[in-house]
N, C-alpha and C positions, 0 to 999 in steps of 0.2 A: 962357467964360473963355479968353482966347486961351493957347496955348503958350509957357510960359516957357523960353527958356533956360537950357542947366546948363552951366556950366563945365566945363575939364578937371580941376581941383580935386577938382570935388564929383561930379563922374563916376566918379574914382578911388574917390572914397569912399563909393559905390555899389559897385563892385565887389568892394574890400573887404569887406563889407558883405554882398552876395551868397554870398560864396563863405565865408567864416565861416561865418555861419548857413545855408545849405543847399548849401553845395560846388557852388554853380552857378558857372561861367564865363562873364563877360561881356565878350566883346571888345568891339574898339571898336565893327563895324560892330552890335553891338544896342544904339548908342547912343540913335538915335532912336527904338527900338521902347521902351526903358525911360523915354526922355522925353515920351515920347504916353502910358505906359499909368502915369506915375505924377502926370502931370499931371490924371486923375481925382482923387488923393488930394488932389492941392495945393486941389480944388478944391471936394473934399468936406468938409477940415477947415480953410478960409478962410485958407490960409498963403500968405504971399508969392511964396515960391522954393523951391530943393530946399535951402539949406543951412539952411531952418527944419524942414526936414521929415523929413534926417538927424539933425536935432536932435533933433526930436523921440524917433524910435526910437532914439536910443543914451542918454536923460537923460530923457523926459518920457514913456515906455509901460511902467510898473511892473508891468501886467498881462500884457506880449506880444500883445495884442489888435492895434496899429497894425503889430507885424510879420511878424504872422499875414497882414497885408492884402500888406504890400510881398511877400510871399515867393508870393503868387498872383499878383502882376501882376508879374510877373519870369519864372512858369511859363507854357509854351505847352500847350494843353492837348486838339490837335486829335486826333481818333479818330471811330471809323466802326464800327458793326455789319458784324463780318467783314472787317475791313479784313486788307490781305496773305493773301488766301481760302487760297493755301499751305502754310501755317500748321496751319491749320483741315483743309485737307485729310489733312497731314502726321499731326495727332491721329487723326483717323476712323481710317487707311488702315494707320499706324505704332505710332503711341504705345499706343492701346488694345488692337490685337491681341497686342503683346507683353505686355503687363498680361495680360489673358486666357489667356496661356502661361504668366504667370510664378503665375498663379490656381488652374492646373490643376496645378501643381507644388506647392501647398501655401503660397503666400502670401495672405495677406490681400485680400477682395475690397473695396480699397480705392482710390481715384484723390484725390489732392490735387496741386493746381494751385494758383500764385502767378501774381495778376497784377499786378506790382509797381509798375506807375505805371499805375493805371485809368482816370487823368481821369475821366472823368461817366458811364464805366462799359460804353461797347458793347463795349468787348475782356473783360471777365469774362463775363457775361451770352454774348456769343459762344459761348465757352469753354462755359459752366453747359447752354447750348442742345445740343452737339454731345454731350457727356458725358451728359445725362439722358437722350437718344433712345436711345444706344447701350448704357449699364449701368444703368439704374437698375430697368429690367423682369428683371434679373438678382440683383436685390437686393444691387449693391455700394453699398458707403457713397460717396458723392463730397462732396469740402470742397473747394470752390475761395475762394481768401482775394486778395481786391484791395485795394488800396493805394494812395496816391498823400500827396505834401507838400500839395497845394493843398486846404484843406479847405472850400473853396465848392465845388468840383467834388463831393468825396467825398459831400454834402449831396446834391447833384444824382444820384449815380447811387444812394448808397440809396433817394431817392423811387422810382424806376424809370419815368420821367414822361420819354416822348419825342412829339417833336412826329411828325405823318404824314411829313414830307420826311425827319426822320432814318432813319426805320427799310427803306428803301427795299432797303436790300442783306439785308436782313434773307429766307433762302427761306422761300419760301410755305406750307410744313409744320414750317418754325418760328413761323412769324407765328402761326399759326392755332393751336399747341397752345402756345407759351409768352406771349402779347400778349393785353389786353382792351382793348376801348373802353372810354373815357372823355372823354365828350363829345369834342371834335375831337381830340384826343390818343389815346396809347397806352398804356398801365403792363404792364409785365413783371408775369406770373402769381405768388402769393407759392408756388407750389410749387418758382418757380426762384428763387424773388429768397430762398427761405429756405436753397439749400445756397451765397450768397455770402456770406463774411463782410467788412464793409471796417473798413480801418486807418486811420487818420493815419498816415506813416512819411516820416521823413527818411532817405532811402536814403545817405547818407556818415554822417551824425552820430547817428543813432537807434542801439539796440541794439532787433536783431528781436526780435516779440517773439510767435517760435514757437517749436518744438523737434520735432527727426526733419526727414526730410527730404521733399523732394516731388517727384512726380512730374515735373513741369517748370515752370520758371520764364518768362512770358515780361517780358520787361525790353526790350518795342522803341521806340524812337526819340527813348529817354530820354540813353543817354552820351555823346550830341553838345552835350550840359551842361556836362560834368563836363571840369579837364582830364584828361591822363595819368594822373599820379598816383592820384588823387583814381576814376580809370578801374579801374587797378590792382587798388587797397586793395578796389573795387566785388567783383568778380569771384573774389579770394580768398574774399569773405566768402559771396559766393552760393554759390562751389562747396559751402563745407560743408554747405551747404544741398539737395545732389544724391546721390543713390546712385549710382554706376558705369551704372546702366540708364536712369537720366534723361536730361532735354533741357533745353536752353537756348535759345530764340527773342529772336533779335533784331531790329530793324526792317530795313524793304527797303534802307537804305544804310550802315549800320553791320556793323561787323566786326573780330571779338578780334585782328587780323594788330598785332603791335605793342604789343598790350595785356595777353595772358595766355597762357598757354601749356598753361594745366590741360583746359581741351577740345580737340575736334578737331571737325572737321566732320562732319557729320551727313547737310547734303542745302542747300535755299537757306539763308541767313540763319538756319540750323539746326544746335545744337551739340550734343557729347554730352559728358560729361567724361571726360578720363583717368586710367584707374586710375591708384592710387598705384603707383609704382616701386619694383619687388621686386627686389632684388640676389640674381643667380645664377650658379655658375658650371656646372651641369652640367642638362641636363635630365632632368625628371621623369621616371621609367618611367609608364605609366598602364596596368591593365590593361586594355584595348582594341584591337580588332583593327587592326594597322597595313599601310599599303601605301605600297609608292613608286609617286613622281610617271612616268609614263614619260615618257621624253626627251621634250622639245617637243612633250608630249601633255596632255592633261586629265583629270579624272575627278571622278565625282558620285556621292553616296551617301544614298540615304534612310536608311539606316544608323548607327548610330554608331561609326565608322571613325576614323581618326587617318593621314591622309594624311603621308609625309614626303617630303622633297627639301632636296636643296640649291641656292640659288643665289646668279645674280649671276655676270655682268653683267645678265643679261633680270631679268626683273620675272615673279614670281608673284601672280595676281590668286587670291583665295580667296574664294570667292561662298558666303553661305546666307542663308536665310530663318530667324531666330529664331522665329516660333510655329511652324513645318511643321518643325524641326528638320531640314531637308534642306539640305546643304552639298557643295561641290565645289571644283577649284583646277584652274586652267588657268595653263602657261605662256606668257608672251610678250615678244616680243622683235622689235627693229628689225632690218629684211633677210633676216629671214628664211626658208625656203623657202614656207613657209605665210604666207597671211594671216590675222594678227593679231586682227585683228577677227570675220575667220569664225570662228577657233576661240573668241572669246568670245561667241559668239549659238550657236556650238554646245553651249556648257559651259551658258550661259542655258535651252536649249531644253531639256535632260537633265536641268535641276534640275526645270522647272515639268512633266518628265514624272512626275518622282519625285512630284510634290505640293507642291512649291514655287510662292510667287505672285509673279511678277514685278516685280508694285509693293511687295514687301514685302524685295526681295532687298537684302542690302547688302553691301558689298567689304572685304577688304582686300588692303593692297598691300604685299611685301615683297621687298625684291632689290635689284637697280643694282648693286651692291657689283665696286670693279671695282681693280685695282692700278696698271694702265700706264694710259698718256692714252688709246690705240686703245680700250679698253676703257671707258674713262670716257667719253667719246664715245656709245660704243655703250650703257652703261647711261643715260646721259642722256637720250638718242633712245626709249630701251627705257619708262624711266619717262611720258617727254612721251607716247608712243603710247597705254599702259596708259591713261592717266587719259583723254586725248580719247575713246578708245575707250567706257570706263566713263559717262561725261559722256553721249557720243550714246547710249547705252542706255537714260538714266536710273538705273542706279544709284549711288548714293552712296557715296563713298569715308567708311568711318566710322574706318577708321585705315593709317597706313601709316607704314614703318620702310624706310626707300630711301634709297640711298649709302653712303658710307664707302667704305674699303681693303680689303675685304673681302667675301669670301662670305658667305653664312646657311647653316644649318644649321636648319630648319626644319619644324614639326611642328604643323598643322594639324586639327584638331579639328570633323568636319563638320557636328554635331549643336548645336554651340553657339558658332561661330564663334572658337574659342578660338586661339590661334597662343602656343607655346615656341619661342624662337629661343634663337641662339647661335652663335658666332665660328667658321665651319667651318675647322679643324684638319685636314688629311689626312693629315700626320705620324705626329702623337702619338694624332690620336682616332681609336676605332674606329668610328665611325660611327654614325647609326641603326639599328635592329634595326627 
């Protein structure tokens, strides 16, 4: 059956159409991809055109069955065993070892992961493969729960039925402990396909349907869907869905700039969320041993210390490792007599002496804070330094509080990355103790 034509008409009223029932966005340019892939249906149910066939689903599908159909050939639904390996690594290297911290401190040995648009299923099973090698000879519970609107796919990854070409990226000691034969095919083992669970979900219009929260979410290379809005309303509704310790993965070309401001960055395509905003006006006493920053100097402590300083204009980079509990803060700053960078491979090298693990170290950044332009200038430069610096080291900036008219008065927490700031006063405050 050759390729009908759609109007601009009845184009619109696909899009319409689309975006009612699953908050999808269809510009123009997926015009033709919606006219090839519903020109199957024209073809499948003997209809002339598409304005018999918008007919039909808004007047003639009492059961939702025909829009069940239009709403998978409207979804794209490409994925890969291990696709974005980063990811994957970021879990092994990051995610679990703080879990494992946060275990021996008295939490539940438990991992739950959302994979919230699964398509046919290689991103959970991924996920289920990395998780069972590393906790389950420990005996924690792992739930990983995927998802997806397209429920031909969902059919597809619960069989757990992959041809030989797909599983290629799949490594060779997961192949072998979680994959069996079946005649020229594959099927995921039911010891892994038993901790996925999958959903039907329309990720804008469904109501979840879990409760608590999870470990990390990944949601990649689904909100190039969605518009703004519709982006928005997404990302509130997941956050609630996160503890302050979780993560958010998104795909290799998307990113919250623009779209939400409740996370911060993590590491690539990797978010963390922000704690809820606590109004204060004086800082906490804590009893813990305190020390100052020395002048454009640094310091590291396997300890649990409570570093303090004030700055701004330069920039305080504050380094630790969450499960080694070792933390440190080095100053820096543009022109200044030292460089920059050596003193942060020196502050680096002093953690991983302490027992800190390099791939596991994470920043934050606080300072810039500057009054006159000279100054603002030099915090600008101060900040742009920090971050390149932090970048070529590999560690990740997981939050930072840089600029303003202002100094910080700040107080650093080396055991659990923790940072109390405040509006440095020279006047009226007395300072740190």
């Amino acid at each position: 059956m050759p390729v009908v034509a759609i109007s601009e008409l009845d184009f619109a009223a696909f899009q319409s159409l689309a975006y009612d029932a699953a908050g999808i966005s269809l510009p123009a340019n997926k015009r033709e991809m919606l006219v090839t892939r519903l020109a199957r249906r024209l073809q499948a149910l003997g209809l002339p055109g598409y304005r018999a066939y918008y007919q039909l689903l808004m007047s003639g599908d009492p059961t939702g069955d025909e829009r069940e159909h239009f709403i998978n050939c409207i979804t794209t639904n490409k994925t890969d065993f291990f696709r974005e390996p980063h990811h994957f690594d970021f879990l092994r290297e990051h995610l679990i070892p703080e879990l494992r911290a946060r275990v021996a401190s008295g939490a539940p040995r438990r991992l739950r992961i959302w994979s919230a648009a699964c398509s046919t299923g290689e991103e959970p099973y991924s996920i289920a493969m990395v998780a069972h090698r590393e906790l389950a000879r420990d005996g924690y519970e792992i739930e990983i729960v995927a998802s997806d609107i397209d429920t031909a796919v969902l059919a597809r990854a619960h069989d757990g039925h992959y041809a030989n070409a797909r599983i290629a990226e799949i490594p060779p000691e997961h192949r072998l402990r979680y994959l069996e034969r079946t005649g020229d095919d594959w099927r995921i083992r039911d010891e892994l396909r038993s901790i996925v669970q999958f959903h039907q979900i329309n990720l804008i219009h469904d109501r979840f349907p879990f409760q608590g929260a999870f470990d990390a979410i990944f949601i990649r290379n689904v909100i190039i869907y969605f518009d703004r809005p519709s982006q928005g309303a997404l990302f509130r509704r997941l956050r609630s869905y996160l503890a302050d310790t979780s993560y958010l993965f998104l795909g290799h070309s998307e990113s919250l700039l623009h779209i939400s401001d409740a996370f911060m960055t993590a590491g690539r395509t990797t978010y963390r969320p922000r704690a809820a905003r606590r109004r204060a006006t004086t800082i906490k006493r804590i009893a813990t041993q305190a020390i100052k920053l020395p002048p454009s100097g640094s310091l590291a402590s396997e300890h649990t210390v409570r570093i303090d300083v004030v700055v701004g204009p330069g920039v305080s980079a504050c380094m630790f490792d969450p499960a080694a509990k070792v933390g440190g803060m080095v100053e820096l700053q543009a022109g200044g007599d030292d460089e920059p960078g050596r003193s942060l491979e020196q502050l680096i090298a002093q953690l991983v002496a302490q027992g800190a693990s390099r791939g596991a170290l994470r920043a934050k950044l606080v300072g810039g804070g500057a009054a006159t332009p000279d100054d603002r200038d030099l915090a600008a430069r101060s900040v742009d330094l920090a971050e390149a610096f932090l970048q070529r080291a590999g560690i990740p900036v997981a939050a930072k509080r840089v600029g303003g008219p202002s100094r910080l008065e700040v107080q650093f927490f080396t055991d659990s990355g923790r940072l109390l700031l405040r509006t440095y006063e020279p006047v009226t405050s007395g300072g740190l103790t």
